[in-house]
C-alpha positions in Angstrom: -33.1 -17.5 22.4 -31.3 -15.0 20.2 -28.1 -16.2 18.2 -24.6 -14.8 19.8 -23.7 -12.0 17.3 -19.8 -13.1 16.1 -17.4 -10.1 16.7 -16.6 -8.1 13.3 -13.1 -8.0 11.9 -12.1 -4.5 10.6 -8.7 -2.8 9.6 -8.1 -0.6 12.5 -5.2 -2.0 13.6 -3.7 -2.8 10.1 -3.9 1.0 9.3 -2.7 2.6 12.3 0.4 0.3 11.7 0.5 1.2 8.2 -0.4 5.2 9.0 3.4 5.7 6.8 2.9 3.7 4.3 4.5 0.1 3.4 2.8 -3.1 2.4 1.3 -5.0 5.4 0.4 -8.8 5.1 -1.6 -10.6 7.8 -0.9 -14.5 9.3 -2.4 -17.0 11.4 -1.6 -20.8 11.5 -4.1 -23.9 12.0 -3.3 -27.2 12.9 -0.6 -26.8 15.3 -1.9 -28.7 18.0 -2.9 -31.4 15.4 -1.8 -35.7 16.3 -1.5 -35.7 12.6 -1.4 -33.9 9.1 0.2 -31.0 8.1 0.9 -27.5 10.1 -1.0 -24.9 7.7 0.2 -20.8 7.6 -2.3 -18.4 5.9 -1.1 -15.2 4.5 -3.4 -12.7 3.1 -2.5 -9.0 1.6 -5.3 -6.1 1.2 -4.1 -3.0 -0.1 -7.3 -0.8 -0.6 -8.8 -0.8 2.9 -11.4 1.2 1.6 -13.0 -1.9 0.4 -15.8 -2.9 3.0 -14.5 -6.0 5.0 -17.1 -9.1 4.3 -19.5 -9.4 6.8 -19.2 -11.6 9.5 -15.2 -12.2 8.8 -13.4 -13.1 12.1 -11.8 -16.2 13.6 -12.1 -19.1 11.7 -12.8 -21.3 14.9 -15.7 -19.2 15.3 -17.7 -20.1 12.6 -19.3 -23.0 11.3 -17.7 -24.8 8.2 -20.9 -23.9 5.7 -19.9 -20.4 6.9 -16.5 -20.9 6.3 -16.6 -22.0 3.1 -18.7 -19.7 2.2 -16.6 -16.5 3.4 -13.3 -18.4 1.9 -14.7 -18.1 -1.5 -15.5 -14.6 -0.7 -12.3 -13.6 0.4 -10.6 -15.2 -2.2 -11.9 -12.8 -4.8 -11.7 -9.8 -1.9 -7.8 -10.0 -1.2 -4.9 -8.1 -3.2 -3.1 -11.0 -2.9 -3.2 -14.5 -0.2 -1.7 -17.7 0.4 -1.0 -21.1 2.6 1.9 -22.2 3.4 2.3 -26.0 4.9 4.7 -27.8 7.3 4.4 -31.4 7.1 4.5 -33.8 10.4 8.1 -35.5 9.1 9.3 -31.5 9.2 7.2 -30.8 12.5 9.4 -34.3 13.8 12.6 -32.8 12.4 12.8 -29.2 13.5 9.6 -28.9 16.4 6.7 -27.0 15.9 7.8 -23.6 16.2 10.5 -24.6 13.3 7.6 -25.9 11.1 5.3 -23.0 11.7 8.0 -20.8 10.7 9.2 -23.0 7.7 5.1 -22.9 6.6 5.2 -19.0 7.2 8.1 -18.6 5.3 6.2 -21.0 2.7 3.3 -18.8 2.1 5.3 -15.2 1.7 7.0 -16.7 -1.0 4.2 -17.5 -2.6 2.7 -14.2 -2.3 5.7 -12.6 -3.3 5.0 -13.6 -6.9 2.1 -11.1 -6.8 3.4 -8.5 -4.4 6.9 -8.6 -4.2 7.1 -5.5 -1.1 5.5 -6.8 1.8 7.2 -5.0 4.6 5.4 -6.2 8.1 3.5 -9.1 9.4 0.7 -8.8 11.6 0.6 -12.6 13.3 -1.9 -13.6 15.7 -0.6 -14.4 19.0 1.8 -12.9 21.4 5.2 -15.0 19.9 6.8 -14.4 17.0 7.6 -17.9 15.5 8.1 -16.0 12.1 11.5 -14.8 12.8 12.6 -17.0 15.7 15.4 -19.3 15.1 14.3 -22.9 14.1 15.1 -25.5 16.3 17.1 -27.6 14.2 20.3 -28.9 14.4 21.2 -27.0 11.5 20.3 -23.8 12.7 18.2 -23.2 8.9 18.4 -19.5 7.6 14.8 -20.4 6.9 14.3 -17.3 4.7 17.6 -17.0 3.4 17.4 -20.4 2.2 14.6 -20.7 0.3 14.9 -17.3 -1.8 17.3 -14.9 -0.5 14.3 -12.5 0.8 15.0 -10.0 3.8 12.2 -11.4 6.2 9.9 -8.8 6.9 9.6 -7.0 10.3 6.7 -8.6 12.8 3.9 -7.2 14.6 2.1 -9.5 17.3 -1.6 -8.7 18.8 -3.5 -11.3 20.9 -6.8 -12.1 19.3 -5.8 -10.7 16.1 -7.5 -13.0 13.9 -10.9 -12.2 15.8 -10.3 -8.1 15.2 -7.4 -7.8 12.5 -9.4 -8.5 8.5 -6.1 -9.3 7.3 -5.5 -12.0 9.9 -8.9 -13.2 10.1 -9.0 -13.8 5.8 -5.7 -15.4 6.5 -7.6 -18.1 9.7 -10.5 -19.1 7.4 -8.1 -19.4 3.9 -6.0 -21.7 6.2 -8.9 -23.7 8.0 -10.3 -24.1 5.1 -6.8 -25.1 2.9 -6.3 -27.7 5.9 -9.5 -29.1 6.2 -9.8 -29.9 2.7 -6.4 -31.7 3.1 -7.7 -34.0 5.3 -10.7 -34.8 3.9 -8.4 -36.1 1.1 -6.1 -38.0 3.3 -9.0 -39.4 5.5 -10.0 -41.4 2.4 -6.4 -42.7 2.1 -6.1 -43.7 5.9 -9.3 -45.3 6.9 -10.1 -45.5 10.4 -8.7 -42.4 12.1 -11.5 -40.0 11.3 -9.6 -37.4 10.0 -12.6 -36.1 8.2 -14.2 -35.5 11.8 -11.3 -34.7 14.4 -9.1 -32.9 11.2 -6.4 -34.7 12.9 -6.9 -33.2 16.5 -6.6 -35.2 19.5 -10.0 -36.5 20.2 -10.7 -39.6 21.9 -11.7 -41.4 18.7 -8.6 -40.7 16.7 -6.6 -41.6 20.1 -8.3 -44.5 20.6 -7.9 -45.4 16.7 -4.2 -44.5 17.0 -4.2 -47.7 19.5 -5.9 -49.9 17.5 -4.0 -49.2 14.2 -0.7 -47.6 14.7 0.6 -44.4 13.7 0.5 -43.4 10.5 3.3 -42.1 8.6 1.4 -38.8 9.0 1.2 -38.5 12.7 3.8 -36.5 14.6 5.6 -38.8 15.8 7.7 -36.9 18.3 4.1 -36.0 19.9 2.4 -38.4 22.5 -0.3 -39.8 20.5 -2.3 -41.5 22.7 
């Protein structure tokens, strides 16, 4: 039987946004349905399109983790410009998911912003904008106000953009592969819950562990756990 052929990423979308000019940066998030670690936000910037994409770049989930690794080390040498932003479960607790996504979003354009300081739209995955949404906090954070005075850049939503979009799908595996790694680290710390397997997930083993240990102080512990 013949191997499914993965769909290619390309920058058709990216340019016919970008058709005037202005600096486009693409997003995606990982671990957002995660028990337990951190919510992760990839940001990735590619100013000469002209640059053939990497083959086989597309959604992160689609590919295995040799692959992944592989194409992250690619891509990190490819971009203009990319990084990850995180949202830890005590902030996912504190201001919900769509806060912490935001907050991690907001994370990771800072960062790039010491490289390119003019990024003027964000293509995010998806069909919600959690980027510029209000956090749900009692506080009602001026998320990127707070952390550096920045006008937050305007937002473009396509479903499926990390499977078509290069930008978005560099920014899925630099953020798989930024979150995996993370815990990897931690499973070593917290024996027992498999995070090196289920990356935090809600499989029956990390459930069933979660029952048998207790949360840790890395579990969301706003979420049902088990």
């Amino acid at each position: 039987m013949a191997a499914t052929k993965l769909p290619q990423a390309d920058f058709v979308f990216e340019s016919g946004l970008t058709a005037r000019g202005g600096v486009l940066a693409g997003m995606d998030e990982v671990g957002r349905g995660a028990l337990a670690g951190p919510v992760c936000v990839g940001v990735t910037v590619v100013l000469d399109r002209s640059v053939p994409v990497p083959v086989g770049l597309t959604d992160s989930k689609l590919l295995t983790p040799r692959r992944r690794a592989a194409l992250a080390q690619e891509l990190r040498a490819w971009v203009d410009a990319w990084a990850v932003g995180t949202a830890t479960a005590r902030e996912i607790d504190a201001v919900g998911i769509i806060g912490a996504l935001r907050l991690a979003g907001e994370r990771a354009l800072e960062k790039v912003s010491a490289t390119i300081d003019d990024v003027e739209l964000v293509l995010l995955d998806g069909s919600h904008d959690w980027l510029t949404g209000r956090a749900r906090d009692s506080g009602e954070l001026d998320l990127f106000g707070s952390a550096s005075g920045a006008r937050s850049p305007k937002v473009v939503t396509k479903v499926k953009a990390d499977v078509s979009c290069a930008s978005v799908a560099a920014a899925s595996v630099l953020a798989k592969c930024h979150r995996d790694a993370i815990m990897a680290e931690l499973d070593a710390h917290y024996p027992g819950y498999g995070w090196l397997r289920n990356k935090g997930y809600g499989s029956a083993d990390h459930r069933e562990a979660i029952g048998q240990l207790g949360p840790t102080g890395l579990h969301r512990r706003s979420w049902r756990l088990n």
